[in-house]
C-alpha positions as CSV (number, residue, x, y, z in Angstrom):
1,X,4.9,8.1,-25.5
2,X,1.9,10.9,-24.5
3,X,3.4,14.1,-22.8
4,X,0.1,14.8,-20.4
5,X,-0.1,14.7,-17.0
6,X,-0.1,11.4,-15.2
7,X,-3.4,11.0,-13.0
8,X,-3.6,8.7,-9.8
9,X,-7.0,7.9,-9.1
10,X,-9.1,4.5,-7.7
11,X,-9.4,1.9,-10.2
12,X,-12.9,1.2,-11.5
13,X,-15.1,-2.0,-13.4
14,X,-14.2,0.4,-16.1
15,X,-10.4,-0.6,-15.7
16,X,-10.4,-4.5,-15.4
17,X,-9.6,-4.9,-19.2
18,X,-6.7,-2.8,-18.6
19,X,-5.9,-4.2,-15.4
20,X,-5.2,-7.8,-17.0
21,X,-3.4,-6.1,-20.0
22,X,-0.6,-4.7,-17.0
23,X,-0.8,-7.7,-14.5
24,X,-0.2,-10.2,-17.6
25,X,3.2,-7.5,-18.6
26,X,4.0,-8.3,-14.8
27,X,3.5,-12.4,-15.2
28,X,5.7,-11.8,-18.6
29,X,8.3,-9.6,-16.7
30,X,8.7,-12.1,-14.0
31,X,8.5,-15.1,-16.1
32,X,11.5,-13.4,-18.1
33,X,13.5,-12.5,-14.7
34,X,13.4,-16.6,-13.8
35,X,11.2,-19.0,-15.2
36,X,12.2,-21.9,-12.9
37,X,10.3,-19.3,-10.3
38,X,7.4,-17.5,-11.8
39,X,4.6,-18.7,-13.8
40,X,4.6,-18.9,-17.3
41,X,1.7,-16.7,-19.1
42,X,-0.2,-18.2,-21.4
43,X,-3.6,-17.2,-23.4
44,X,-5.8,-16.5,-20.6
45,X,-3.3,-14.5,-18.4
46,X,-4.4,-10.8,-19.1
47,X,-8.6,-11.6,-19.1
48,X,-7.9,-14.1,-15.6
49,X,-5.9,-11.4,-14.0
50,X,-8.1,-8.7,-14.8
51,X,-10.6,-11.0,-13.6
52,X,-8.9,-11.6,-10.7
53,X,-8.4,-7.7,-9.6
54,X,-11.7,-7.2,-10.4
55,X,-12.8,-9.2,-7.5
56,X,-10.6,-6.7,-5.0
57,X,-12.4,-3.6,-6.0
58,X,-15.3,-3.6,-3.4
59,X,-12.8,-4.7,-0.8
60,X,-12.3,-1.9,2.1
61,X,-8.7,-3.2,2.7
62,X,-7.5,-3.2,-0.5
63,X,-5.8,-0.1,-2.3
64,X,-6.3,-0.5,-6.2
65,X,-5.1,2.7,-7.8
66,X,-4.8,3.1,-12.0
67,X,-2.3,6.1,-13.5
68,X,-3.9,7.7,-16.4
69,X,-3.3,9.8,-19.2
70,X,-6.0,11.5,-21.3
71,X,-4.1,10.4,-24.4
72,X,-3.2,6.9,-23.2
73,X,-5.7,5.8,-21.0
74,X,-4.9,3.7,-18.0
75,X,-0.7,2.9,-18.1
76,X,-0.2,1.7,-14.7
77,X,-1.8,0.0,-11.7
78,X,-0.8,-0.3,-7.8
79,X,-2.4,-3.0,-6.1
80,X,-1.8,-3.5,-2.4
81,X,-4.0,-4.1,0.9
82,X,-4.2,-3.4,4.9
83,X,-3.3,-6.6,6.8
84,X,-3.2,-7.8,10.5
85,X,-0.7,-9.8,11.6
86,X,1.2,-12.3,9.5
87,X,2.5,-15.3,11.6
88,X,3.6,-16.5,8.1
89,X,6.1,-13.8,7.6
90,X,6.8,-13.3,11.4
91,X,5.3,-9.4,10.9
92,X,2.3,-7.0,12.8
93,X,-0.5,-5.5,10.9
94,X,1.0,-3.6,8.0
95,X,0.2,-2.1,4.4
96,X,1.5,-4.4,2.1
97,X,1.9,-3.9,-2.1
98,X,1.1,-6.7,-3.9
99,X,2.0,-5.5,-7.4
100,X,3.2,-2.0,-8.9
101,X,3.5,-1.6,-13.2
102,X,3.8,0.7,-15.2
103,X,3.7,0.4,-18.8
104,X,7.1,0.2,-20.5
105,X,6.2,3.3,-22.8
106,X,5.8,5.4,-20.0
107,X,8.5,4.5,-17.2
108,X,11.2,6.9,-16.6
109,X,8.4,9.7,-16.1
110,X,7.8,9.4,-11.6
111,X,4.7,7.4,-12.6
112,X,5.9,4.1,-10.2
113,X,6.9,6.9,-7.8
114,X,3.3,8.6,-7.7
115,X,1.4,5.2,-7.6
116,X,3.3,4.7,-4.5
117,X,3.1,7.9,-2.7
118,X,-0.8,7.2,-2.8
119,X,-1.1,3.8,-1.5
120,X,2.0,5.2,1.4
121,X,-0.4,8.1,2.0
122,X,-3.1,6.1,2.4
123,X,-1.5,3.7,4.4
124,X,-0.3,6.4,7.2
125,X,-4.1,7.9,6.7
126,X,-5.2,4.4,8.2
127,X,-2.6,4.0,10.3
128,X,-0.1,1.4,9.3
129,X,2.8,1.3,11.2
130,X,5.1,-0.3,8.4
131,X,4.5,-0.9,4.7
132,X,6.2,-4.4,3.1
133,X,6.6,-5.6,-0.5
134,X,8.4,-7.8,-2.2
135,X,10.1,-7.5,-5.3
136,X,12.3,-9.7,-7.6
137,X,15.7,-10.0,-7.0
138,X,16.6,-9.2,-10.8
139,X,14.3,-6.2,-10.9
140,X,16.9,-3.4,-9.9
141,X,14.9,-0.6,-11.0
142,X,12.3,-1.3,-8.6
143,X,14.3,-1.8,-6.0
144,X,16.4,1.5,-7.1
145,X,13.1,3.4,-6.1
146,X,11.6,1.3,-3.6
147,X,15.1,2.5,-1.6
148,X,14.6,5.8,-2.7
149,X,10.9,5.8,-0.8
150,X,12.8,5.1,2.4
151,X,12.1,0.9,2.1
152,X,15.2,-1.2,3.3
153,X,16.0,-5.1,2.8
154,X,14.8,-7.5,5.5
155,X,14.0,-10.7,4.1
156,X,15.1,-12.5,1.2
157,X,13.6,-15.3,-0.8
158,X,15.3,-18.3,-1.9
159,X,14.3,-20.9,-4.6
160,X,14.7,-24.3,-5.1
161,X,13.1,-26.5,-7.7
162,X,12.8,-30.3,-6.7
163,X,14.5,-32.8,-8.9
């Protein structure tokens, strides 16, 4: 695990590769959490999701932010976007995180915590009145910080797989 500093800074074409290395840990994570509900990975999941992120960069509502260290490279991502209303999910325009990771080797150190003060900073800086996520139900050391950046339950997803 590297002892420098943790860097927040805009992701880059640079970082896709990376990207798709964290986002496939998330499918993996998620998968593990409850696989009747998230989708398995398989072969293609870190080069499609990399892929996939690649295709927000240029977008002016979408926050995309890497945390770096100059021994490790690139060990987390935050990925979120400025949205109008949701009719869907009964909300009003709102920043809303898609995904937060951080590498496993290098949680424990405030890295989730400074990923999100960005994207909340950049949210109020273009002000949205309320920031949403989502996160799964078994992943209590999200949520543990989530509450600890002032979010609160208000909606809760239930699953159920047709026979």
């Amino acid at each position: 695990m590297s002892t420098s500093p943790v860097a927040i800074r805009r992701a880059s074409p640079d970082d896709v590769r990376a990207l798709g290395r964290l986002g496939a840990l998330l499918v993996r994570a998620h998968h593990a959490f409850d696989p009747h509900r998230f989708i398995a990975p398989t072969p293609d999941t870190e080069e499609g999701y990399g892929d996939f992120l690649g295709t927000q960069l240029d977008d002016p509502d979408v926050l995309l932010y890497v945390a770096t260290t100059e021994s490790d490279g690139v060990i987390g991502y935050l990925y979120a976007g400025m949205e109008g209303h949701d009719w869907m999910s009964l909300r009003g325009p709102a920043g809303v995180l898609h995904d937060m990771v951080v590498d496993p080797a290098h949680r424990g150190r405030g890295t989730g915590r400074l990923l999100l003060e960005t994207a909340l900073a950049e949210f109020d800086a273009r002000g949205a009145p309320m920031t949403v996520l989502w996160t799964a139900a078994r992943n209590e050391a999200a949520q543990r910080l989530f509450a600890r950046m002032g979010f609160r339950p208000t909606m809760l997803e239930m699953t159920r797989e047709s026979e």
